[in-house]
Structures are given as C-alpha cells and as structure tokens.
TIZA-880131 format. One line per 10 residues: their letters; for each residue x, y, z of C-alpha. Coordinates in steps of 0.05 Angstrom, whole numbers. Example, Ala and Ser with C-alpha at 12.3 -4.5 7.8 and 13.67 -1.06 7.14 Angstrom:
2
as) 246,-90,156; 273,-21,143
REM end
This chain:
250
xxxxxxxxxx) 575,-150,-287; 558,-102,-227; 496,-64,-234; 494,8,-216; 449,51,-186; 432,117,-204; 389,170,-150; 348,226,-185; 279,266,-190; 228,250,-226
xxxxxxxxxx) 156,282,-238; 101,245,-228; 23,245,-230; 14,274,-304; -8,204,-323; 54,193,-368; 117,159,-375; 162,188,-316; 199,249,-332; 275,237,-327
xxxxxxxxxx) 344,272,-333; 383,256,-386; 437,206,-355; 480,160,-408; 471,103,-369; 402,94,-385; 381,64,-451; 319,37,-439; 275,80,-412; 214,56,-464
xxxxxxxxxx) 216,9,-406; 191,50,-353; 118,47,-334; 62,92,-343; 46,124,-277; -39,144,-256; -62,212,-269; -66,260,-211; -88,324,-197; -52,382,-228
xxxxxxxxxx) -43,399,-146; -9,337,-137; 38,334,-187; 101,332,-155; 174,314,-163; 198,254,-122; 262,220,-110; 269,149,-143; 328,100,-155; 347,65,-220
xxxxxxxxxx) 379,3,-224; 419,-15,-282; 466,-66,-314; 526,-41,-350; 501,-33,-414; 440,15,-387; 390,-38,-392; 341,-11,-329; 339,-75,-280; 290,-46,-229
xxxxxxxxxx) 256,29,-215; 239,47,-146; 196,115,-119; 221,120,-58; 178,137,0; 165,207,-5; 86,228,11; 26,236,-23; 5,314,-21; 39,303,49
xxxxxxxxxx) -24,267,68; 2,193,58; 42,159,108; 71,95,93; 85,46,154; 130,0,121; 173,-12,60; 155,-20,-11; 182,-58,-62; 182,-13,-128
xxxxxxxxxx) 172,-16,-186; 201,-83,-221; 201,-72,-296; 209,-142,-309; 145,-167,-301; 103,-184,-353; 38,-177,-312; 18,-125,-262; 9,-155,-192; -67,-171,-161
xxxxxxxxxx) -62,-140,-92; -114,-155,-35; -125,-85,2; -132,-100,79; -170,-53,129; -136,-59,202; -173,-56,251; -232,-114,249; -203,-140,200; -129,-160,221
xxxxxxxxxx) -135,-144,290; -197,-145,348; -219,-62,345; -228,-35,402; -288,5,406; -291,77,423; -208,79,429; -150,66,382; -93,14,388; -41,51,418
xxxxxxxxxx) 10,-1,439; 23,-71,419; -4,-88,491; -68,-67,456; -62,-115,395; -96,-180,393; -95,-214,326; -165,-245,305; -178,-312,294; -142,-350,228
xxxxxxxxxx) -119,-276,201; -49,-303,196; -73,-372,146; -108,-322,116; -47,-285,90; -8,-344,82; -67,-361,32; -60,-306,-10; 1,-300,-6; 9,-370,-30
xxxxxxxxxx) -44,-362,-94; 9,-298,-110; -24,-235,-89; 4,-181,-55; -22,-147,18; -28,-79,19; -59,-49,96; -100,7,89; -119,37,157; -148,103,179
xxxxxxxxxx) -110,123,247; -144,189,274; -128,173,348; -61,211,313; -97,269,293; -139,270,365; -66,270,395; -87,202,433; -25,178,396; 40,190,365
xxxxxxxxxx) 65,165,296; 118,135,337; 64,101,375; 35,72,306; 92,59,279; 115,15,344; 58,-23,334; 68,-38,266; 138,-64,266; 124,-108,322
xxxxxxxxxx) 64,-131,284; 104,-144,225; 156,-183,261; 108,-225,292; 74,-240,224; 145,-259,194; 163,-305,254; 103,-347,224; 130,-336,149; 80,-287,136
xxxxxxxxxx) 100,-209,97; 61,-155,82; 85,-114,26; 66,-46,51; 22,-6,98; -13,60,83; -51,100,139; -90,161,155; -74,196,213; -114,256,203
xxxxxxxxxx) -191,272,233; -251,265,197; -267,340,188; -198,365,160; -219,331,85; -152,308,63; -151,262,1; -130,198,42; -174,189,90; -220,128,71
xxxxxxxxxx) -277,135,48; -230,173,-2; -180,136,-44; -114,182,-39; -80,119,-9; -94,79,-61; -65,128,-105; 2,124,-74; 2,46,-75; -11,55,-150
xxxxxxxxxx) 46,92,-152; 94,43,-112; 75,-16,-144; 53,-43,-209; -24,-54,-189; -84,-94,-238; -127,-57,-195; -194,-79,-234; -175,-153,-207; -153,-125,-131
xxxxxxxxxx) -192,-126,-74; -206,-87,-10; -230,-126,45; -256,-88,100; -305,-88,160; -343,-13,144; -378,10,96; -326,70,86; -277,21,63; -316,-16,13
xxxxxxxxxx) -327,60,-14; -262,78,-17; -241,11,-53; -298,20,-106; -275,94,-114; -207,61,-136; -229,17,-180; -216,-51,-141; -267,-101,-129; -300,-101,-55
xxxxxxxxxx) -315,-143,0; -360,-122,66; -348,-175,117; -408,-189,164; -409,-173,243; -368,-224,272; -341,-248,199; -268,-270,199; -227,-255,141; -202,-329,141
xxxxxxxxxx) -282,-341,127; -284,-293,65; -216,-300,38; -228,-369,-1; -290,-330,-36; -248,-271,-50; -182,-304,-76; -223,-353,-118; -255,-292,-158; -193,-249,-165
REM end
C-alpha cells in the first residue's frame, strides 16, 4: 500500500488539537498532537501536510515552514511532526556564534570566509547526537537588520555550514534566527523566546528535559523563559567541555 498525502490549513496556537477540514481520508485524527498556546495575535492558519496509509491511518503530520508572526526565520529544514513516537524528543538548543563558531567581535559573520569552527564543536554534536537528542541553532542575526547583511548572505553561510557538518556525519535538525535589531521588540529576538515557540511547533519537544547552551547571558534568559534547562559556558569554555555535563543531566 501507497500512502497518500494530503495539503491543507490548519489553525494553530489556541493550545488545542489542530483544527482540520473534514477530508474522508483521515480517520485518526485523535492522533494528532496538542499544539502550545499562543497569543490570540498569533493565532494563525498555516499550511501543513498529512501523510496517510490507505485506510486513513495518519503516518506523519508536517507544519510546513511558514513564519512565526513573520518574525521567525527558519535556516534549514524541519522534520515534523512524527505521530509515532511514543516519547517527545529532548532537544539541545545551540547559540551560534561562541558557541559553534569563533564570534567575531564588534561585526557579524557575513561569509563562510568568516566562519571558523571552534575547537571539538563537531564531537560535540556527534555526542549528542549519538545519546539521541536533537540540535536545534538558535541565533540572533542583527547584522540583517543593520543591512551589514543579506538573508541570502546568512543563509549562504548556513548551507555551507551544514554541508561541511554532514561531510563529517554530523546533522542539525533545524536552525531558527533573528534578524531584526534590538530596539524593534519583536517576540524572537533572544532574550525573548518566540523562536522557541516555533520549534515547539515543528517538532514534538520535552522541553522541561531540553537544553540551551549558550555563551550570553541573553540566551540562558531566553531558554529559562521557555521552559528548558540552561547552560552559561565560561569565557573561553568549549562546548565539547560542557556537553558531557549537560547530556548526562538531560
């Protein structure tokens, strides 16, 4: 048996069971999940895909990549939502920059020229990657807002990263970033959790035993604001240093 796939809307962020139309070849949908609670200003209808067998049984729900309040922007792929699994997934959040790659003080990474890996960062995704746990980037980008750099630009840098990483056998299951200054107060901007919110959305998160690793204090806010457990690394800390600590908890 082929299984078929069905495109539609649904409404999400009312903290419920996603709102779908009535199609006959879905029979299951007590087997969707329950979605987080948003704003009533962010409720919002957004295109997802439905994967079924022939009988309707739902194989696989997807949101596809549609924004958050049009404040999110997602650098790579996600994987959806798999309703087959009996557990949600342990993620560990990831700043960027000083965290995955040297920062460069006072300007933004804006070509892969500019990208140096640090030290042991790709063992230390293999490593949790190997004890099961997803990696989710969560970077702030305002050298887009200051018009230093393009999305393009970013997003360059990103799938060159990402092939690089998977050369070595290493995947990251999705990237969320920022690209908007401090002053314009939109909801994704770390020290404020609105990305979070969309990866809560795109996958099926235990967020109480997820972690956000990052190397400023605005990113230990932002992951305690979304409910994930924390880690501040040092000046000069590797995350190949703090991962063993942070893996061995979740």
């Amino acid at each position: 048996m082929e299984d078929r796939r069905t495109e539609c809307s649904i409404l999400v962020g009312a903290g419920s069971k996603p709102t779908l139309p009535t199609l006959p070849a879905l029979s299951a949908l007590p087997a969707l999940p329950t979605l987080p609670t948003l704003p009533e200003s962010e409720i919002r209808s957004q295109t997802c895909v439905i994967d079924t067998t022939e009988t309707g049984q739902i194989r696989h729900f997807s949101l596809l990549p549609d924004s958050y309040s049009g404040q999110t922007h997602r650098s790579a792929p996600t994987q959806g939502r798999h309703i087959g699994l009996p557990l949600p997934q342990r993620v560990v959040f990831l700043d960027r920059d000083g965290v995955i790659n040297k920062k460069l003080e006072g300007d933004y990474v804006k070509s892969y020229d500019e990208f140096i890996f640090l030290p042991g960062v790709i063992d230390a995704i293999k490593k949790i990657k190997q004890k099961g746990l997803l990696v989710i980037i969560i970077t702030n980008q305002s050298g887009i807002g200051r018009g230093i750099m393009t999305e393009d630009d970013l997003a360059s840098v990103h799938e060159q990263m990402l092939a690089d990483l998977k050369k070595e056998g290493v995947t990251i299951d999705a990237i969320y970033h920022c690209p908007h200054l401090p002053d314009i107060g939109c909801d994704c901007r770390k020290p404020k959790d609105g990305l979070f919110k969309q990866a809560l959305l795109d996958f099926n998160i235990d967020i109480k035993n997820s972690w956000m690793i990052g190397d400023e204090q605005k990113d230990i806010d932002a992951g305690k604001k979304a409910g994930c457990k924390t880690y501040l690394l040092s000046k000069g800390e590797l995350l190949i240093e703090a991962i063993e600590l942070v893996t061995i908890q979740a």
